[in-house]
C-alpha positions as CSV (number, residue, x, y, z in Angstrom):
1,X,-44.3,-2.6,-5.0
2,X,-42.8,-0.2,-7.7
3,X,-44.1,3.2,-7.9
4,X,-43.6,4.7,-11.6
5,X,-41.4,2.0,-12.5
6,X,-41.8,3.8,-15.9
7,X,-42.7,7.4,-16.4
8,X,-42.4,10.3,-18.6
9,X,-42.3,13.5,-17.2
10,X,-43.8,15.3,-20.3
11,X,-46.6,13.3,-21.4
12,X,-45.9,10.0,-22.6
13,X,-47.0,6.6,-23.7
14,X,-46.7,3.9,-20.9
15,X,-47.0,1.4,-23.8
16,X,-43.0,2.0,-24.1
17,X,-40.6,-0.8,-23.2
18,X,-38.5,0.4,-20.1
19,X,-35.4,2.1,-21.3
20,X,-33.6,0.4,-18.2
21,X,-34.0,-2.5,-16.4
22,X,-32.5,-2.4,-12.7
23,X,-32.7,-5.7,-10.7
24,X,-30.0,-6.5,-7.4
25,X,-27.0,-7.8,-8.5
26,X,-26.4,-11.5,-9.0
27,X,-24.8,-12.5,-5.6
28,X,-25.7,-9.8,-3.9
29,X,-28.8,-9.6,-1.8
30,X,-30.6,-6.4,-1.4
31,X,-29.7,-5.4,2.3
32,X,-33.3,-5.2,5.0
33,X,-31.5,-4.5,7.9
34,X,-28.4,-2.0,9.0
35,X,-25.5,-2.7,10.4
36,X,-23.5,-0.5,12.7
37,X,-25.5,2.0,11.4
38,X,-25.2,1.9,7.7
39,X,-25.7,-0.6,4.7
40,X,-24.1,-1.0,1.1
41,X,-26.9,-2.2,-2.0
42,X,-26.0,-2.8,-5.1
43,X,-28.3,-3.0,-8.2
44,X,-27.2,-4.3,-12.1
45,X,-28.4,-1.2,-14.6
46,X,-28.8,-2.3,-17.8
47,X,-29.7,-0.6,-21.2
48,X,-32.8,-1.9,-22.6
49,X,-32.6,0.0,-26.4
50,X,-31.3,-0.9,-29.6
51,X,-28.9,2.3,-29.2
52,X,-26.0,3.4,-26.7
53,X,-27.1,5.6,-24.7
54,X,-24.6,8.4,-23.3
55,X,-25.0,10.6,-19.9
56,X,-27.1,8.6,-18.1
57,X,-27.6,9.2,-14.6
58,X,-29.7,7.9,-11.3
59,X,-32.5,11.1,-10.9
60,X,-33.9,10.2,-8.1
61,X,-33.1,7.8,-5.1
62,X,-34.8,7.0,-1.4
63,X,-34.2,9.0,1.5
64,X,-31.5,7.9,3.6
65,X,-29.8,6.8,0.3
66,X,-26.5,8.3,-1.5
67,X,-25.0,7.0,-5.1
68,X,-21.2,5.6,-4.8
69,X,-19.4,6.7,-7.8
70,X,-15.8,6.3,-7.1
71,X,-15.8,2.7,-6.2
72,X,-14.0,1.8,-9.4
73,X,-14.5,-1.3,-11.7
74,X,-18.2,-1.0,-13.5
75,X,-19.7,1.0,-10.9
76,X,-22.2,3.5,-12.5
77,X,-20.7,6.8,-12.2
78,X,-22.6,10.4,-12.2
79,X,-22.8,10.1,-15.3
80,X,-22.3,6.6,-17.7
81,X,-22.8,5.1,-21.4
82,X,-24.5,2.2,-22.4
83,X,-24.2,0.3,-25.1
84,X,-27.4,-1.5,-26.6
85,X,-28.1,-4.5,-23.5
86,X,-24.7,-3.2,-22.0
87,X,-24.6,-2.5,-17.9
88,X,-23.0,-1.3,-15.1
89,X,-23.3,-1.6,-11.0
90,X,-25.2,0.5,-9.6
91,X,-23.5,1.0,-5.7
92,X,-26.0,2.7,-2.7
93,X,-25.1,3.9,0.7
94,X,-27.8,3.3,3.0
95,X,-27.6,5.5,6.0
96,X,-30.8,5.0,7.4
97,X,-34.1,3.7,7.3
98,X,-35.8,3.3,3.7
99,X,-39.4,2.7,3.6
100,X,-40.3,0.7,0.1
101,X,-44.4,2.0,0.5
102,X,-43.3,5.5,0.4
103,X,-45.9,6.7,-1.8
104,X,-43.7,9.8,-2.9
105,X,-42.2,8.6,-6.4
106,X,-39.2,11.2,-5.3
107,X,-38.3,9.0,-2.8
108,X,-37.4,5.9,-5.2
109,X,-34.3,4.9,-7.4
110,X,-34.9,6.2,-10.8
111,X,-32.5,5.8,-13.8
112,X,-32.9,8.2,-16.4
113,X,-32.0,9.4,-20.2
114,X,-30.2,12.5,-20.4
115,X,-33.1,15.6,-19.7
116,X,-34.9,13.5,-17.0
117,X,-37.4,13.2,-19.8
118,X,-37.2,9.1,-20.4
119,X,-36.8,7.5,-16.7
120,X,-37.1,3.9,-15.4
121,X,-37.8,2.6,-11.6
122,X,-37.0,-0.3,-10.2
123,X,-39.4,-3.6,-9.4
124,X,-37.1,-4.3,-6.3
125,X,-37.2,-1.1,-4.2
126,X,-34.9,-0.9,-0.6
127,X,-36.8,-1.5,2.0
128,X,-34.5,-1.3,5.2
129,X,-35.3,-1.5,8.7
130,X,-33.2,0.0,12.4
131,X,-30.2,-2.6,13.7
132,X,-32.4,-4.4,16.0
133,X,-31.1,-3.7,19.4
134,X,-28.5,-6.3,21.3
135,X,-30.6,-9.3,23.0
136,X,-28.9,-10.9,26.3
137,X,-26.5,-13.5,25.4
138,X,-28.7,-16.3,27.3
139,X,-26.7,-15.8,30.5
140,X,-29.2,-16.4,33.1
141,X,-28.3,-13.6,36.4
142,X,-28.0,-10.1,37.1
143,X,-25.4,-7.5,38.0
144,X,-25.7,-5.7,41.1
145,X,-22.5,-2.9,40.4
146,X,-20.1,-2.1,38.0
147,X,-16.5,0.2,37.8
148,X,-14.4,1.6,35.4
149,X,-11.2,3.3,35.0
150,X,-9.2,5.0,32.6
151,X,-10.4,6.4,29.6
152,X,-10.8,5.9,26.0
153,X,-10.2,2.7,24.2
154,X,-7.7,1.5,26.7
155,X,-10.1,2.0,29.7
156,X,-11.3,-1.3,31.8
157,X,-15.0,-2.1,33.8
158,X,-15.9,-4.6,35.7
159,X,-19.3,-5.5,36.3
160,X,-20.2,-7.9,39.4
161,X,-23.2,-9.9,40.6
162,X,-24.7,-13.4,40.1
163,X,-24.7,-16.3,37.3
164,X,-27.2,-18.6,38.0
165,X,-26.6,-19.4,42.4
166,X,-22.9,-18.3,41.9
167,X,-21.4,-15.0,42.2
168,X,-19.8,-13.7,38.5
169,X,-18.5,-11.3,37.2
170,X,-18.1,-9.7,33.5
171,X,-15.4,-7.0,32.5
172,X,-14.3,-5.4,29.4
173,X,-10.3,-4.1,28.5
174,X,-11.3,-2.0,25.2
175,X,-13.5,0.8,26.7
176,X,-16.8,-1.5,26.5
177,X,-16.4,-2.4,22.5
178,X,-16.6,-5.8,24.0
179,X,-17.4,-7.5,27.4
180,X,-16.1,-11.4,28.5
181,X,-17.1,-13.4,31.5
182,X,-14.8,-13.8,34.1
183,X,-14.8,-17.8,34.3
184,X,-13.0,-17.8,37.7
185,X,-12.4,-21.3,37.5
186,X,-9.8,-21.5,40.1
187,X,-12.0,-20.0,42.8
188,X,-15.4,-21.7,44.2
189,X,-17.8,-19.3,43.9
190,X,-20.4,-21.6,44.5
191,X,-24.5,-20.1,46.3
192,X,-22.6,-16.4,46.5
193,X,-22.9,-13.1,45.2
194,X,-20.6,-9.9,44.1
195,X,-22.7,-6.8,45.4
196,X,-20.1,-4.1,45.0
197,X,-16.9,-3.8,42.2
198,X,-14.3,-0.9,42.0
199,X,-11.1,-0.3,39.5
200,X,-8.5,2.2,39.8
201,X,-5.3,2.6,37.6
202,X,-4.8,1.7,33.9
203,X,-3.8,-1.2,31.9
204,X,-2.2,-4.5,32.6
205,X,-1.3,-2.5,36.6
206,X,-4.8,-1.9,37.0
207,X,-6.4,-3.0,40.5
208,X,-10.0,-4.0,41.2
209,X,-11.9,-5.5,44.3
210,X,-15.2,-7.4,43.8
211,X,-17.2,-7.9,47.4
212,X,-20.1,-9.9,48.5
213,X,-21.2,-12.6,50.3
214,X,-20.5,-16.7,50.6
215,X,-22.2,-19.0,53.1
216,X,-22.7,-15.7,56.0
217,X,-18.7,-14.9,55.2
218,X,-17.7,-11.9,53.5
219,X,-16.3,-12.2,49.9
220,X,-13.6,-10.7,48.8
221,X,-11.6,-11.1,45.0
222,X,-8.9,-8.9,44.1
223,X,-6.8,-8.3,40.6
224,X,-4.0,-6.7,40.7
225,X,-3.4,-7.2,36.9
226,X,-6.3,-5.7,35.0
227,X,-8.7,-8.3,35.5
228,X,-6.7,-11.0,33.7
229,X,-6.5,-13.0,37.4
230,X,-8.6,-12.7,40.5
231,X,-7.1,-13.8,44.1
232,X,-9.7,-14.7,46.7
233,X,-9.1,-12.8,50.1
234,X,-9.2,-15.6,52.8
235,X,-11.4,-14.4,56.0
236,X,-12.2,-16.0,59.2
237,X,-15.4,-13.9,60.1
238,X,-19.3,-13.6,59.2
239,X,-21.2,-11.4,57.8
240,X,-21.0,-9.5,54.7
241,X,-19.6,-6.6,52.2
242,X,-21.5,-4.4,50.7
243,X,-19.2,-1.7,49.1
244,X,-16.0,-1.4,48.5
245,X,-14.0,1.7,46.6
246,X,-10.2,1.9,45.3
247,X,-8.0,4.9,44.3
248,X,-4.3,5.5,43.3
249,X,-2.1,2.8,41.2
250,X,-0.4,0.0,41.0
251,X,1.4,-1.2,44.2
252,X,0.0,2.3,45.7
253,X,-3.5,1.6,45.4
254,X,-5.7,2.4,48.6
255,X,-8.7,-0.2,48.4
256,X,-11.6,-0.4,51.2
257,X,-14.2,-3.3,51.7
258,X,-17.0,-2.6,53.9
259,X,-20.0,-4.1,55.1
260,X,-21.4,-5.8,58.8
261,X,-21.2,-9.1,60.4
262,X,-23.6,-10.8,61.2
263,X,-24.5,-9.2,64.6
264,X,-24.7,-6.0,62.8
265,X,-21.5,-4.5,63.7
266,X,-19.4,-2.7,61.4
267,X,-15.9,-3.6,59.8
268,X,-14.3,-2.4,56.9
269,X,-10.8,-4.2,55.6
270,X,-8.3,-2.7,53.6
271,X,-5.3,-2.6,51.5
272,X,-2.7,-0.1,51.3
273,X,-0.4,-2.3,48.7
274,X,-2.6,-2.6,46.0
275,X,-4.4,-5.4,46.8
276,X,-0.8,-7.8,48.8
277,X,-2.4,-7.8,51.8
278,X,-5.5,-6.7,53.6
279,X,-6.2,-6.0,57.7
280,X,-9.3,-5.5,59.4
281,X,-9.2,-2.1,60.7
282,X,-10.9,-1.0,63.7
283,X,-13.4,2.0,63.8
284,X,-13.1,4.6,66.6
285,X,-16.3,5.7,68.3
């Protein structure tokens, strides 16, 4: 709908052809929807009189809405000629919502003569709507823990838990601007589960434990490499782990995986190399 596509703001005839017409640009579809937050429209002004027309300039515009004058080429400027059926691009930075039944004519694009006294609206108002919000990527499971460590853009999480019957994992290297599944191929991870992750260090020297449980035996997967490759920890006992916690760096990293057998009685293995090797340390009453 277009509110006051053509008014006067002293009184006027509405019998007058519109001094403008303003329609998207060919090629250009008006945007409905923003993305990362913001959104770019841009509409074909054209001058509708016999004349040129001099200091034109957009009088009013939605909410949310700012004119782009700098982007160079025909882009509409603060203020721009015309000659008689001439035109230019008109350029919009949507920041936010725009609701095209606003019923306040403020709050729509107007083009107008020089004086605001001879103005002309558009038949093809924005009407933008919120960046829906991320759906699941159709990766049937859930994630029971997750870690990080470092900071920034650099910084690295894992997050650990089930796909389908098999244990998985998921883990991001750019601070969480992106996350990738952790295929695991090599390892059969097959009716298991990850219930605990931890990550300590930085980069490509980064080390991280995953724990959980496989056919009544613990589970246990180290990297020692920033989550580009996992090692399986080979154990000859039941039960299960259900934490696990690392700290330090490198080939200096302190990592503990703890849990119960299956008769209920504590253990807790660790590493003291970073993830090399792990023992099954005893517990003192």
């Amino acid at each position: 709908m277009c509110y006051l596509c053509y008014f006067r703001l002293s009184i006027a005839s509405l019998s007058y052809a519109l001094p403008f017409s303003i329609v998207p640009k060919a090629g250009t579809p008006l945007p409905t929807v923003l993305t990362a937050g913001s959104a770019t429209a841009f509409y074909t002004v054209k001058n509708n009189t016999a004349t040129t027309r001099n200091n034109n300039h957009v009088r009013y515009l939605p909410l949310n809405v700012t004119q782009v004058t700098n982007a160079g080429g025909d882009t509409c400027g603060p203020l721009f000629n015309l000659t008689s059926g001439g035109s230019c691009t008109l350029q919009l930075k949507i920041s936010g919502e725009v609701n095209a039944a606003d019923r306040d004519p403020h709050h729509h694009l107007f083009v107008c003569f020089p004086g605001d006294v001879t103005c002309a609206g558009t038949n093809y108002p924005l009407n933008v709507g919120a960046e829906p919000p991320p759906t699941p990527g159709g990766i049937l499971g859930r994630f029971l823990s997750s870690s990080c460590t470092g900071s920034g853009a650099s910084a690295i999480c894992i997050a650990g838990g089930t796909v389908s019957d098999d244990a998985g994992l998921a883990y991001t290297i750019d601070g969480g601007s992106t996350w990738k599944r952790s295929l695991l191929s090599n390892i059969p991870l097959l009716f298991a589960q990850f219930n605990a992750t931890s990550c300590t260090g930085t980069g490509a020297t980064a080390v991280c434990t995953a724990v959980g449980e496989q056919d009544q035996k613990p589970l246990l997967l180290v990297s020692r490499d920033g989550t580009a490759t996992w090692t399986k920890i080979s154990n000859t006992y039941t039960g299960r782990f259900k934490g696990t916690s690392c700290t330090g760096s490198d080939a200096t990293a302190i990592c503990t995986a703890v849990g119960a057998n299956t008769d209920g009685f504590l253990h807790i293995s660790e590493t003291v190399n970073g993830g090399s090797t792990w023992r099954l340390t005893p517990i003192s009453e």
